[in-house]
N, C-alpha and C positions, 0 to 999 in steps of 0.2 A: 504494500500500500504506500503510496507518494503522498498520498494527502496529510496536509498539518490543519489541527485547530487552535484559534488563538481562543483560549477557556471564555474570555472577556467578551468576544463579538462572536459566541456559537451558542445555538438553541437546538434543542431537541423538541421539535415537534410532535405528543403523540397524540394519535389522530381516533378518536371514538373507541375507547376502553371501557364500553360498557360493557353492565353482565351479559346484557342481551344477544351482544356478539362473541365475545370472551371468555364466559365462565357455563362450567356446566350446568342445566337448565336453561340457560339463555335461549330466545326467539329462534335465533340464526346461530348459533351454535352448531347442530346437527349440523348443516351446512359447510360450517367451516374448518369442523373438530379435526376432520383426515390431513389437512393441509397443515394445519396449525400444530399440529401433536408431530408429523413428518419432521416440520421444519426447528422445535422448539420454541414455540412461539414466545410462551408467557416466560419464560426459562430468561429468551432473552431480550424481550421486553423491560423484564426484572435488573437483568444485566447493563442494556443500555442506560434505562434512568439513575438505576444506582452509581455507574458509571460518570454521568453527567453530576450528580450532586455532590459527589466525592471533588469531584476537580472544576467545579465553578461553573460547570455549561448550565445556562439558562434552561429549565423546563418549562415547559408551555402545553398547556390543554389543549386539545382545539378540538372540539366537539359536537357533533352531529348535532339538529333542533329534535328537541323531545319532542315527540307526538301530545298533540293536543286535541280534546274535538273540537270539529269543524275547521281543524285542519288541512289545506286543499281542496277543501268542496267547493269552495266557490273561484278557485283558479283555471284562469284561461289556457294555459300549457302546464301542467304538471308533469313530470317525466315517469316513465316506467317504474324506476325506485321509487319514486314521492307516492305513487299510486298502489303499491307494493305497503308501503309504511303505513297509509291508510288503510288497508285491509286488514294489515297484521298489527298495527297499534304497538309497532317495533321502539323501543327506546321512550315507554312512555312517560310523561312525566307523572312523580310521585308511585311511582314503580320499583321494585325493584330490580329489574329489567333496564330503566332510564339511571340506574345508578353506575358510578364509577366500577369498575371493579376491585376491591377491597387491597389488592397489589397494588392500587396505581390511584390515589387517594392526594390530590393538592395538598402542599408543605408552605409553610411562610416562606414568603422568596417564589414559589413558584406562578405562575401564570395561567388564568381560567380566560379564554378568550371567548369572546360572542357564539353563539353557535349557528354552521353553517347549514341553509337551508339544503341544498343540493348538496356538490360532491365537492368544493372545492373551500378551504379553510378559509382563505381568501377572501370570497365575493359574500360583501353586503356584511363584512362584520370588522371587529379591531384589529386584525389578527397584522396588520402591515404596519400599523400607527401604534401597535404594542413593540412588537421588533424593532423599529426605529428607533423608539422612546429607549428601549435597550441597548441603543450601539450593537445590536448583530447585523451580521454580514454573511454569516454561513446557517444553513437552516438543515437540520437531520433529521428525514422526515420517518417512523415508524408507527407503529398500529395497526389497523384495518379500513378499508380492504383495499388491498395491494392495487388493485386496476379501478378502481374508483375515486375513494377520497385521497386516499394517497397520493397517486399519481397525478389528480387536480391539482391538489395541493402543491406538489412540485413542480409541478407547470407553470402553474397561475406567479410562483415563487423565482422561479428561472427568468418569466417575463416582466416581475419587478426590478431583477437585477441582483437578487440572494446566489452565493452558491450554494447549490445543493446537493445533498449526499441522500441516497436513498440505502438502506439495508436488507438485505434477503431475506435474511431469516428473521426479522423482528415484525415482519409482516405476514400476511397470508390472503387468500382470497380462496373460494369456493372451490375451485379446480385448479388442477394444477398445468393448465393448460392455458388457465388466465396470471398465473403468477410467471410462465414463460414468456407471454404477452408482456407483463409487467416491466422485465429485467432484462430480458434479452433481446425483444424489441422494440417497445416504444420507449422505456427507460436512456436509454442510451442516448438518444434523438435531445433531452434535457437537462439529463443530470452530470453536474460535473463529477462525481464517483458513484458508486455501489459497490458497495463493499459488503464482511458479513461482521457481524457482532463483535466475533474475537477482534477482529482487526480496528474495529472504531474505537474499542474499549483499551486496546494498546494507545492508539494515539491521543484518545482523550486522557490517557496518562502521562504521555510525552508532553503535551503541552502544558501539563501539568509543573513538571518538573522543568 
């Protein structure tokens, strides 16, 4: 790995760590569990934030909008997922479903940002005016799901002018056909690395020291 972080201007991003998606019993868990158990997910999930608090990187929440009623009923384009959320009442609020999951729990010093309607942390919340106010420049995006928020996320984040670092295995997504989409093809096209855990959690030590 070539990439350096300066502890002072890096954030870890993670991106919709509720039970609903993460923890057993969760909504979308069945969904995600083969992918997630494959790769390690919550393992290194645990690994990256611990990582980042030990040596100064900024964590950041950036979290999905909890389901509400009458939520999207009365919108003009709602997307397939938005429509999906309203079915299943995914992430709801006052749920224990719409909760963090009990690993990954806001600390003083860390950051809860607006939550994104759709897929990208970005649009329509603080998530760029929080980063700034912080002095970051590098943004390290993990959570769920690997071809969705994540990847908005990193996108949306590339064409502010953030570098970004995506991680393999701190992610997951439904299939693992979509996590090759993720990394190996569209990935590459905006992030300045991807990396896997061990290697981020090395340099977030380097620049520690």
């Amino acid at each position: 790995m070539t990439e350096t972080y300066d502890s002072r201007r890096t954030a870890v991003l993670l991106v919709d760590p509720y039970n609903d998606f993460v923890a057993e019993g969760g909504k979308l868990w069945p969904r995600l569990e083969s992918v997630a158990k494959d790769v390690g997910l919550l393992d290194n999930l645990r690994s990256v934030v611990a990582a980042a608090r030990e040596t100064g990187v900024q964590v950041v929440f950036v979290p999905h909008r909890r389901w509400e009623p009458g939520d999207y009923e009365t919108w003009s384009h709602p997307n397939p997922t938005q429509r999906n959320i309203q079915e299943r009442h995914s992430f709801a609020r006052g749920t224990w479903g719409g909760e963090f999951h009990p690993d990954f729990q806001p600390r003083a010093g860390d950051v809860v940002v607006h939550e994104h309607w759709a897929q990208s942390g970005f649009a329509n919340t603080d998530l760029d005016f929080q980063l700034k106010q912080h002095g970051i420049s590098h943004v390290v995006i993990v959570g769920v799901l690997a071809n969705t928020c994540v990847e908005s996320t990193g996108r949306f984040a590339m064409e502010l002018g953030y570098h970004v670092t995506l991680v393999r295995d701190a992610t997951a997504a439904f299939l693992p056909e979509m996590m090759h989409a993720a990394h190996e093809l569209n990935g590459p096209t905006f992030a300045h690395a991807i990396v896997a855990t061990a290697e981020l959690v090395t340099a977030f030590k380097e620049a520690r020291s």
